[in-house]
C-alpha positions in Angstrom: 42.4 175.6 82.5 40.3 177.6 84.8 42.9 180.3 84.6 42.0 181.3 81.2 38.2 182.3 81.8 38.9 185.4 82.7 41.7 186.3 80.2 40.8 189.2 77.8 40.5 187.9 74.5 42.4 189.7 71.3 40.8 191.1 68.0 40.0 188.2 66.4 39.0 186.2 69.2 36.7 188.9 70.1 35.2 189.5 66.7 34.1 185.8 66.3 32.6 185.7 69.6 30.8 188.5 68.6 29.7 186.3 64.9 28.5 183.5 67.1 26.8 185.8 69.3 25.5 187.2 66.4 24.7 184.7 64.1 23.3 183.0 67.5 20.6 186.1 67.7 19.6 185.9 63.9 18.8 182.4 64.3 16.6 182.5 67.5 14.7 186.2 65.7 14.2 183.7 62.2 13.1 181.0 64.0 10.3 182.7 66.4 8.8 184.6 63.3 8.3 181.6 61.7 6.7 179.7 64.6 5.2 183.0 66.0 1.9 182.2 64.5 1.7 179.7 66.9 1.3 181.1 69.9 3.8 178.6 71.6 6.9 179.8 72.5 10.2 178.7 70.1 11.8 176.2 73.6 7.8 175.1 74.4 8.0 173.9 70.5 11.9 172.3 71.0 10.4 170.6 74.2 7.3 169.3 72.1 9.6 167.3 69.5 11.6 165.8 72.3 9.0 164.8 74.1 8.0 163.0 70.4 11.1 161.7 70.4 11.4 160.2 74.0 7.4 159.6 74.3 6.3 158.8 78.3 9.5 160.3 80.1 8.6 161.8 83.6 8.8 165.1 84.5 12.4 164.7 86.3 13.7 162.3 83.5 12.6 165.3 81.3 14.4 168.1 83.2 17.6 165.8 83.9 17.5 165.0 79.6 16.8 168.6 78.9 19.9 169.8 81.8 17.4 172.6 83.4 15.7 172.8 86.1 12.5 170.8 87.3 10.6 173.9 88.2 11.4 175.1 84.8 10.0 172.1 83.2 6.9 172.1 84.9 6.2 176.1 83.6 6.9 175.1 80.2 4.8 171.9 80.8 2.0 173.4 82.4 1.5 175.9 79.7 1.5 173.2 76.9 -0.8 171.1 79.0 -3.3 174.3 79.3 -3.1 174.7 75.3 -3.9 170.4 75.1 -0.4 169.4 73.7 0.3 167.3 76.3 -1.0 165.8 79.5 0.2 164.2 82.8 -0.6 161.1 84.0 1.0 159.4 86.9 3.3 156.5 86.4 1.3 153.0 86.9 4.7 152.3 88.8 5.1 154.6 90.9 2.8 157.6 91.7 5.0 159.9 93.1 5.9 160.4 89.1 4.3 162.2 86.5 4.6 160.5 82.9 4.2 162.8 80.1 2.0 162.1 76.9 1.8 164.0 73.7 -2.0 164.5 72.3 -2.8 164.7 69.1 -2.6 168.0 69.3 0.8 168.2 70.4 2.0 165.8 67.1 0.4 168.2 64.8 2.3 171.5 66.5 5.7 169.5 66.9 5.4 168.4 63.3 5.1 171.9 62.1 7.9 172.8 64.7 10.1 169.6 62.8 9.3 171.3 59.5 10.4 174.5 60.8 13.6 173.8 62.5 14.7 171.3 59.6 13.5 174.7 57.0 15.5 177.0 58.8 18.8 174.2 59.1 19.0 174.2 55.0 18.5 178.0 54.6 20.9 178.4 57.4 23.6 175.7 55.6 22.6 176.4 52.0 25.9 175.8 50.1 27.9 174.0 52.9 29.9 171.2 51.6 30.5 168.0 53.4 33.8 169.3 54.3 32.3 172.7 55.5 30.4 170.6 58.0 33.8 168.6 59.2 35.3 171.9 59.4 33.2 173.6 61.0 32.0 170.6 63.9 36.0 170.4 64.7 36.2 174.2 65.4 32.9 174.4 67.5 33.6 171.2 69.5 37.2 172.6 70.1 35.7 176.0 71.5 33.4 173.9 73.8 36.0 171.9 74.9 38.2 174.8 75.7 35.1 175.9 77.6 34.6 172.6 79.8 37.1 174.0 82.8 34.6 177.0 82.9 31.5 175.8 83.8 30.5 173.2 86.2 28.5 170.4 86.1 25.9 171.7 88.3 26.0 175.2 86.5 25.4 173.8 83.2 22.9 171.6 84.5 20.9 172.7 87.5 21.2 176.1 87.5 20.4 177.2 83.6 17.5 179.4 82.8 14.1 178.1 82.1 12.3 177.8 79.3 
């Protein structure tokens, strides 16, 4: 499987890389004018409603979850801890752990960011039928799937960008 990474792709295949790509780009530019206003940055808002929705995870836990980097996280932490959406307090269990805790701060801006994503997720599938949306999960989990042989574990999860 390996072999075919580096296989030249024909017209078609091209030209819907190039839609994804694409259409990949138009969401992230929609999204960051809408949560622009904000000041925080569009991943600094996606880590905000996980940390909602995994409340007192550690910093590691958190980087493992997210699959990037620890240093990453603690950038991306640090700047929402200096704008008092979250704070760090060390695990009661063990204090070589940081646990982290959304303020009430943090709720309002990840409930904007919730309204947001969820906004742009019915303009973005306005008209989509329930079969559209079994169509259309098939195809993209058959494209990561071809994919898998690509990328390692350890790429796709130690080695990513930050946020």
């Amino acid at each position: 499987m390996a072999e075919d990474c580096g296989r030249r792709g024909s017209a078609p295949e091209s030209e819907t890389v190039k839609k994804l790509i694409r259409t990949n780009k138009r969401h992230k530019r929609a999204l960051e004018k809408k949560l622009n206003v904000t000041k925080v940055f569009r991943s600094q808002h996606q880590l905000l409603m996980f940390i909602v929705r995994h409340p007192n995870l550690s910093q590691i836990e958190l980087a493992r979850m997210q699959g990037i980097s620890t240093a990453a996280i603690a950038v991306s932490l640090k700047k929402l801890e200096q704008g008092g959406y979250v704070e760090r307090a060390v695990d009661s269990k063990d204090n070589r752990y940081n646990q982290i805790h959304i303020t009430e701060k943090g709720m309002e801006m990840a409930g904007y960011s919730m309204a947001v994503f969820e906004e742009m997720e019915q303009i973005m599938f306005k008209g989509f039928s329930r079969e559209d949306f079994q169509v259309l999960g098939g195809l993209l989990d058959r494209i990561y799937d071809n994919l898998e042989g690509c990328v390692s574990e350890k790429e796709e999860h130690g080695t990513r960008g930050g946020m």
